[in-house]
TORKE-595678 format. One record per residue (C-alpha): residue in three letters; x negated, y negated, z negated. Coordinates in steps of 0.05 Angstrom, whole numbers, padded with zeros to 5 digits, always signed. Each point is the difference from the previous one (the first is absolute). Layout:
BEGIN
ALAXYZ...
This chain:
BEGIN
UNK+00833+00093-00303UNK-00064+00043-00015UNK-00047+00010+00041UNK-00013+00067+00029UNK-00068+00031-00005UNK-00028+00050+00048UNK+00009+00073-00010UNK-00054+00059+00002UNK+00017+00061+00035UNK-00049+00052+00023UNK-00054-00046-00032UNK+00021-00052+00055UNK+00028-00065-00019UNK+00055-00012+00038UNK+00050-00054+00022UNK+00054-00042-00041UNK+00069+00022+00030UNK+00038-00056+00035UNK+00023-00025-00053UNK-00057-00014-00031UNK-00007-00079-00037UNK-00068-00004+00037UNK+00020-00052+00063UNK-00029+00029+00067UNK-00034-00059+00021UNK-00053-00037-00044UNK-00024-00067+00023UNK-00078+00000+00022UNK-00050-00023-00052UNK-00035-00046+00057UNK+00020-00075-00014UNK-00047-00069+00020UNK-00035+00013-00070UNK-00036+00068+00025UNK-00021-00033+00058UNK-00032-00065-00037UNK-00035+00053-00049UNK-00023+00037+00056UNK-00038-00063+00033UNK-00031-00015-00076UNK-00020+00075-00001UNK-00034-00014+00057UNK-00034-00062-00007UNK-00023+00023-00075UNK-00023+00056+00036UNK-00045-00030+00052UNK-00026-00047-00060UNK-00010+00060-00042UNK-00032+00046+00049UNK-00067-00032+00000UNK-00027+00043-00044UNK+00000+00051+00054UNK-00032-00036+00046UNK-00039-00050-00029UNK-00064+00054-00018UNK+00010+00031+00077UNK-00018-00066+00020UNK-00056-00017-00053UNK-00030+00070+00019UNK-00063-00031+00027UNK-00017-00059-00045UNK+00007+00042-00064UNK-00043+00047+00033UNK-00052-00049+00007UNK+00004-00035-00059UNK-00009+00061-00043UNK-00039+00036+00060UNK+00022+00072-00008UNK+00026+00040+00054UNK+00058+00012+00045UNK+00035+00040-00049UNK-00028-00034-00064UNK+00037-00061+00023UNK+00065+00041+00026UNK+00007+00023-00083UNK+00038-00064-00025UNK+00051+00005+00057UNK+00008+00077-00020UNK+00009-00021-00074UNK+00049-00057+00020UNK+00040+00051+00044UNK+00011+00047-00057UNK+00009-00047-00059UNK+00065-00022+00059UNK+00018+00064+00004UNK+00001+00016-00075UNK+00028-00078-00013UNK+00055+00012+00051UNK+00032+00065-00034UNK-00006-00041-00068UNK+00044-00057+00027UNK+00042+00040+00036UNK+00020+00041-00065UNK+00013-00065-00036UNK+00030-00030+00051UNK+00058+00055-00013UNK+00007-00013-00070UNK-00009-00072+00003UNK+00013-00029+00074UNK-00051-00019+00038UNK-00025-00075-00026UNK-00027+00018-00057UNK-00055+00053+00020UNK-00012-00030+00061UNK-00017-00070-00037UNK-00042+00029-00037UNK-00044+00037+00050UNK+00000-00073+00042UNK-00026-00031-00063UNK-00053+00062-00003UNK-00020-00003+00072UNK-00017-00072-00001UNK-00039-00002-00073UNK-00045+00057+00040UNK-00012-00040+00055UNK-00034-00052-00045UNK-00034+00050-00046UNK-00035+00041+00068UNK-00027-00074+00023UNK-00054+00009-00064UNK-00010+00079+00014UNK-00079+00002-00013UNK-00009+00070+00035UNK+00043+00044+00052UNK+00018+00051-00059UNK+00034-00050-00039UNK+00040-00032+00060UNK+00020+00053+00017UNK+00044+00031-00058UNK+00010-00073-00024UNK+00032+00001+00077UNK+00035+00069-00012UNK+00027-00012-00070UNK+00030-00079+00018UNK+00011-00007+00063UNK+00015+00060+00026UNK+00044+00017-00054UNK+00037-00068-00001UNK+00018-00007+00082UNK+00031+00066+00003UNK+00061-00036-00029UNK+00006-00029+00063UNK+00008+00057+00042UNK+00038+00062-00006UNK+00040-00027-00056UNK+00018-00054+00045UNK+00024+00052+00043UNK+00034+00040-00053UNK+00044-00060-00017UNK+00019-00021+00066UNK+00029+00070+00017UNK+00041-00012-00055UNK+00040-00062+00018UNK+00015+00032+00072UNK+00041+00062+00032UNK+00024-00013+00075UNK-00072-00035+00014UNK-00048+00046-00044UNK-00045+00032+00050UNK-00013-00076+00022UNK-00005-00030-00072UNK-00054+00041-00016UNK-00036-00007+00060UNK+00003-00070-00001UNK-00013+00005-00076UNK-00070+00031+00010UNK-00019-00056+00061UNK-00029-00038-00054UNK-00061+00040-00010UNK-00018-00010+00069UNK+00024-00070+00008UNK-00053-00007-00059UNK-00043+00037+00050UNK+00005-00057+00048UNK-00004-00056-00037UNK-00046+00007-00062UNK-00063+00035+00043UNK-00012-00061+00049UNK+00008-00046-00062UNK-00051+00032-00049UNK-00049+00017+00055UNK+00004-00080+00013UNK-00009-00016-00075UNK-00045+00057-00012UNK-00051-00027+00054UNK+00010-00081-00021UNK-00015+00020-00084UNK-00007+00071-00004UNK+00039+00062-00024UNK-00002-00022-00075UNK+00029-00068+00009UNK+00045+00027+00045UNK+00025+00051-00048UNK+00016-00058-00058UNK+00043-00036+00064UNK+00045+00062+00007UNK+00009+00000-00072UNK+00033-00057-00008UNK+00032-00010+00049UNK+00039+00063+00002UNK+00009-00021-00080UNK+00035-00066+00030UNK+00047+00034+00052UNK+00020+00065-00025UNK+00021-00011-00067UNK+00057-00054+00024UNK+00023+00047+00051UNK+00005+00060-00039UNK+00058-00036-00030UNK+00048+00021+00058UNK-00007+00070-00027UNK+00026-00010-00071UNK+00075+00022+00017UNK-00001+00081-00006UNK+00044+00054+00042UNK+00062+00029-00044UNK+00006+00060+00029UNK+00078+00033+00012UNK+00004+00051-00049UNK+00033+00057+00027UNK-00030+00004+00063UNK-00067-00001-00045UNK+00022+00060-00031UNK+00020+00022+00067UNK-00071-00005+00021UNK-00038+00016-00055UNK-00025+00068+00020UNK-00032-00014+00058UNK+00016+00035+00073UNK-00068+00021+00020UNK+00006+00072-00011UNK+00057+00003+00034UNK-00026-00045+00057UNK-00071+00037+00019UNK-00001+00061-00047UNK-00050-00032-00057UNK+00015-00009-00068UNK+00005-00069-00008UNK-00080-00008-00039UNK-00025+00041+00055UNK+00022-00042+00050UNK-00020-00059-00026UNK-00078+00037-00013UNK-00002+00012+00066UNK+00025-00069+00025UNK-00056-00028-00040UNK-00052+00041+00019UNK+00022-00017+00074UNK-00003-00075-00018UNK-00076+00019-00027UNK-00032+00024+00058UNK+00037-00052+00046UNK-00021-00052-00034UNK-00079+00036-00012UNK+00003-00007+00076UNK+00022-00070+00015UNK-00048-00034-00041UNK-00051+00014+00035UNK+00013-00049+00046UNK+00031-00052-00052UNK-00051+00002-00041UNK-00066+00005+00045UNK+00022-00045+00058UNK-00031-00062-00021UNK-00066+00039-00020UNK+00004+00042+00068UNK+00001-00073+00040UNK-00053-00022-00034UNK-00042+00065+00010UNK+00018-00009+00079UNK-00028-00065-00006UNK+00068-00038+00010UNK+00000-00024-00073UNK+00041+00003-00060UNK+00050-00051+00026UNK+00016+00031+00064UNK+00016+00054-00043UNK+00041-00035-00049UNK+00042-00028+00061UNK+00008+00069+00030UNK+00030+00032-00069UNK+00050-00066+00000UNK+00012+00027+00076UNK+00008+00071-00017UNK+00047-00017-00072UNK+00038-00042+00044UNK+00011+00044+00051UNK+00023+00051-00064UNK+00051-00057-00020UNK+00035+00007+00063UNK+00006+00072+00004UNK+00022+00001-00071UNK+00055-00033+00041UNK+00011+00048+00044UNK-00001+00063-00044UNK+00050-00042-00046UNK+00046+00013+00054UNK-00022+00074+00021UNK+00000+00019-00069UNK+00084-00006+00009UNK-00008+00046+00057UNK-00041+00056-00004UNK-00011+00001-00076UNK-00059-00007-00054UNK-00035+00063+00014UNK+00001+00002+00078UNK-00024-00063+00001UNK-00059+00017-00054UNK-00016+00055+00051UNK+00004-00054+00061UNK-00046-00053-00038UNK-00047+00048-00026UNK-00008+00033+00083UNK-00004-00072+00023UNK-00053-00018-00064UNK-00052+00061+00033UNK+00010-00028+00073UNK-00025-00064-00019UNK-00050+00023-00048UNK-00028+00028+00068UNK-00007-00061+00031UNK-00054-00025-00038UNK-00055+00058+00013UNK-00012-00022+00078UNK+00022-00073-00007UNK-00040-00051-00043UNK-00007-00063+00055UNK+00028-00064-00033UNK+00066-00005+00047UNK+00011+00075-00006UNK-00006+00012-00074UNK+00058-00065-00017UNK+00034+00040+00052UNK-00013+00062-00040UNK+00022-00035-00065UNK+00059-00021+00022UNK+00019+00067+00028UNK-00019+00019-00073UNK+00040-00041-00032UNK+00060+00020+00040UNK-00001+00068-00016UNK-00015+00000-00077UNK+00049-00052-00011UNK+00057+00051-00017UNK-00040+00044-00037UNK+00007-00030-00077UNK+00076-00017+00006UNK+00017+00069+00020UNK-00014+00026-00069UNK+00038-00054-00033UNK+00065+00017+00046UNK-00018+00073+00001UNK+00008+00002-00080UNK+00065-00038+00002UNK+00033+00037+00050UNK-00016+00056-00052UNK+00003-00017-00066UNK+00054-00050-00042UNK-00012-00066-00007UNK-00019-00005-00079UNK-00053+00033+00015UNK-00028-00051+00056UNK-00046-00041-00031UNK-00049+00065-00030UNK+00012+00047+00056UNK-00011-00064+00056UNK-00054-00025-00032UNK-00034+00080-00016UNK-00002+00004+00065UNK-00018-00061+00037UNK-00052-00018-00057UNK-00038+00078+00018UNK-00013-00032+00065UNK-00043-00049-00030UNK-00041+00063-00028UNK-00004+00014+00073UNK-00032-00065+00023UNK-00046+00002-00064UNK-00015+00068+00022UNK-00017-00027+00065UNK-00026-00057-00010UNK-00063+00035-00043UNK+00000+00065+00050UNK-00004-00043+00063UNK-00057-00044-00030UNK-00028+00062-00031UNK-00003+00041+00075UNK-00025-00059+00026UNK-00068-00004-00043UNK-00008+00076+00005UNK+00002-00003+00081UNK-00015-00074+00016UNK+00065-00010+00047UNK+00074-00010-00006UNK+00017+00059+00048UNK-00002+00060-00052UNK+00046-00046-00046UNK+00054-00013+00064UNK-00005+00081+00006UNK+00015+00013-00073UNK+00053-00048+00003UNK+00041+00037+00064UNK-00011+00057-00045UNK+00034-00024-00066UNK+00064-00012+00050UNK+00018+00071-00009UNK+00024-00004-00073UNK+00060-00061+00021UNK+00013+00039+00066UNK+00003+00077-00049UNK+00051-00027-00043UNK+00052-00044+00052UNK+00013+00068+00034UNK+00045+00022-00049UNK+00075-00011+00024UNK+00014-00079-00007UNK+00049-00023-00051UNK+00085+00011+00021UNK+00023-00052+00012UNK+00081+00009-00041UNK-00015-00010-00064UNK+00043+00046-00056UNK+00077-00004-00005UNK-00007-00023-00075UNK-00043-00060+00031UNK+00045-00012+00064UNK+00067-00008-00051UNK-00042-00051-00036UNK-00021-00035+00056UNK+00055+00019+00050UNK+00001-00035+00068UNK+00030+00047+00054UNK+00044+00057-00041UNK-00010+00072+00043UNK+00030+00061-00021UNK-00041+00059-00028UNK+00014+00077+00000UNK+00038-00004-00060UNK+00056-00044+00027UNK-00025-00060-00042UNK-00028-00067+00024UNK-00068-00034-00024UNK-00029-00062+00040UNK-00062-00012+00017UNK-00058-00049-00023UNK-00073-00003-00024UNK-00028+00050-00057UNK-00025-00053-00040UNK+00032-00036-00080UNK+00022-00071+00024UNK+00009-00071-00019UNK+00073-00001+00014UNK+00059-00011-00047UNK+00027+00048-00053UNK+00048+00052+00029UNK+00063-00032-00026UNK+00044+00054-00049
C-alpha cells in the first residue's frame, strides 16, 4: 500500500483521510539509551564547563600577578566568553552534519591544549586571546550542543531533558570553583591551569564515546516539520523570532554575570576573601542546579516564554538584594536566592526554540541562541568590572544589572507558544485521534522529527 502524503489546501497542509497508511500512534523515541546519554551529557558537561568558571575564580591572582586593574584582569574572561559563544555555534552546525562526537572532540582536545599553553602566558594581552581563541572556543562543545543533542533523543520528557541537560554548567559551578581556588592558593593559578588540562584530557575524551551513536530522524514527520510554526505561534517570521530570542538571551545573561563573575573579587574587596567567595558562587550555582529542577517541570506547564518572563522578574528581585545586604550570612543568603531565580533562565531559550522550530534545525538554532548568552556574561563580565573602576563600588554595577532585565522580560510578553502542534505533525505522531471541522481525524503529539521507526507502507 502507498503511503499517503498530506494535502495543501488554502496554503494549509492538511490531514491524511482515514485511510491514510500513516498508523495513528507512533511509539516514543525515549528508551534507557537517552537517559544514559543524558547522564554523560551531563557529567562531560560539568567537566567541560570549567572554562567558564575557572577565570571568575582566578580573577584576583591574575590581577596581581600582572597588576593591572579591575577590568584589565576581567578582559581574558570576556575573550573566553566570546571565543564560547562563537565555538558553540561552530559545533552546533557540525554537529548537524556530522553528529555530535566529532566537533565536540575536537573542541575538548582544544580546550585542554589552551589550558597548558595560558600556564606560560608572559603578559595579560597574550593570556588573554590565547584564553579566548583555546579555551573558550574548545568548552563551548560542552554546552549548548550538549543540550541540542539531548532534546533530540526525547519527546514526552523534553522540557525536563533539557533542563537537566544544561545542570551541568552549574554542577561545574559547584564543583570546579572550590577545587581551583584550593590548588590555585597551594601552587598558584599557572600550575593550576596545566592540572585542569590534563585532567579534563584524561576523562572527557573516554566519555565522549557514549555519544558516537547519532539520531535517525523519521522522515516524514521531518518534512512535516520542516517549516517551522513560529509565525503561526506568536506572529514572527520565524528569523525574527529567533533575533529577538537572542537578543533577550543577551541582555539576561549581560545582567547575571555580574554576580558570577565578580563574586569572588566582591568578597575579597569586603574583606571576606577570595575563598569565601568561591564557596558562595558553589552556593549560589548549586542553588541554580536545583531550580533548573524545578523549571524542568514548570517548563511542561506554563510554557518557554512565560516562564522566560517569570525567571527574568524573579532575576531583578534578587538582583535587589544585594544593594542593602553585604554581611557574610546575608549575602550566601542572597546568593542562594540568586541562584534560585536565574536557574531557569538559559534553558528557556533552548525549549523556547524547540517548541518553535523543527528539530533539524536544533543543534544551530539551540546553540545560536544559548551560545549569545555567553556574549551576555562577556558583556558583563567587562561592564561590571569596568563600572566598578569608574565609581569604586559594586552598587552602580547591581543597578545596571536590574536594568538589562528589561530586554528578557520585553520579549517573553509575546503570546507563549500553543500548545497542539499541526494536524500534519499530530497524524505523524498520533496519540489521542480528535475530530477537526472538516469531519476528519488527526491525533495529537509533539511538533518535533523523531527517532522512531519508518512509517510502514
Amino acid at each position: 500500500m502507498s503511503q499517503t502524503k498530506p494535502v495543501r489546501t488554502d496554503g494549509q497542509l492538511s490531514h491524511p483521510p482515514k485511510d491514510s497508511a500513516v498508523p495513528t500512534e507512533m511509539p516514543s523515541i525515549e528508551t534507557s539509551y537517552s537517559w544514559v546519554r543524558l547522564l554523560a551529557s551531563i557529567t562531560l558537561s560539568t567537566l567541560g564547563c570549567v572554562g567558564l568558571w575557572s577565570l571568575a575564580v582566578a580573577l584576583p591572582a591574575v590581577q596581581a600577578d600582572f597588576d593591572v586593574q579591575r577590568a584589565g584582569a576581567s578582559l581574558p574572561y570576556a575573550l573566553t566568553m566570546i571565543g564560547f559563544m562563537i565555538g558553540g555555534i561552530t559545533v552546533g552546525r557540525f554537529a548537524d552534519r556530522f553528529g555530535i562526537l566529532p566537533p565536540f572532540a575536537g573542541g575538548t582536545i582544544l580546550m585542554c591544549l589552551g589550558y597548558i599553553l595560558t600556564a606560560s602566558a608572559p603578559t595579560l594581552p597574550a593570556f588573554a586571546v590565547v584564553s579566548g581563541l583555546t579555551i573558550g572556543l574548545g568548552s563551548a562543545a560542552s554546552f549548548a550542543p550538549l543540550v541540542a543533542d539531548a532534546s533530540l533523543w526525547f519527546d514526552r520528557h523534553r522540557g525536563l531533558a533539557i533542563s537537566l541537560a544544561t545542570i551541568g554548567s552549574s554542577l561545574s559551578g559547584v564543583v570546579w570553583p572550590p577545587i581551583i581556588q584550593h590548588f590555585i592558593a597551594q601552587v598558584g593559578w599557572r600550575h593550576t591551569h596545566i592540572g585542569i588540562g590534563i585532567f579534563c584530557m584524561a576523562t572527557m575524551l573516554p566519555l565522549a564515546l557514549v555519544l558516537r551513536r547519532r539520531p535517525v530522524f523519521h522522515k516524514p514527520t521531518m518534512e512535516a516539520a520542516s517549516t517551522g510554526n513560529a509565525n503561526q505561534t506568536i506572529g514572527l517570521p520565524p528569523n525574527v523570532a529567533h533575533a529577538l530570542l537572542t537578543l533577550a538571551g543577551l541582555c539576561c545573561c549581560v545582567a547575571m554575570a555580574m554576580p558570577q563573575v565578580h563574586l569572588v573579587a566582591y568578597c575579597a574587596d569586603l574583606g571576606y576573601g577570595p575563598a569565601r567567595g568561591a564557596g558562595m558562587l558553589a552556593v549560589m550555582l548549586g542553588f541554580g542546579v536545583a531550580s533548573r529542577l524545578i523549571f524542568g517541570w514548570v517548563f511542561s506547564r506554563i510554557g518557554g516564554l512565560r516562564t522566560l518572563l517569570l525567571g527574568s522578574v524573579m532575576q531583578a528581585i534578587a538582583f535587589a538584594l544585594y544593594l542593602p545586604f553585604d554581611g557574610l550570612v546575608s549575602l550566601y543568603v542572597v546568593s542562594a536566592t540568586f541562584g534560585l531565580a536565574q536557574g531557569g533562565l538559559v534553558p528557556s531559550y533552548a525549549v523556547i526554540i524547540r517548541e518553535l522550530f523543527p528539530a533539524r534545525e536544533a543543534g544551530l538554532r539551540v546553540s545560536l541562541a544559548i551560545s549569545t548568552t555567553l556574549a551576555g556574561m562577556a558583556l558583563g563580565g567587562w561592564l561590571a568590572g569596568a563600572i566598578y573602576d569608574w565609581t569604586g563600588s559594586y552598587a552602580a554595577a547591581l543597578i545596571n544589572g536590574i536594568g538589562w532585565n528589561i530586554g528578557p522580560s520585553e520579549t517573553s510578553r509575546r503570546p507563549p507558544p500553543e500548545r497542539q502542534p499541526s494536524r500534519v505533525l499530530r497524524t505523524c505522531h498520533g496519540s489521542r485521534p480528535s475530530r477537526n471541522p472538516a469531519g476528519g481525524r488527526a491525533g495529537s503529539g509533539d511538533n518535533d522529527p523523531t527517532l522512531a521507526d519508518e512509517v510502514a507502507a
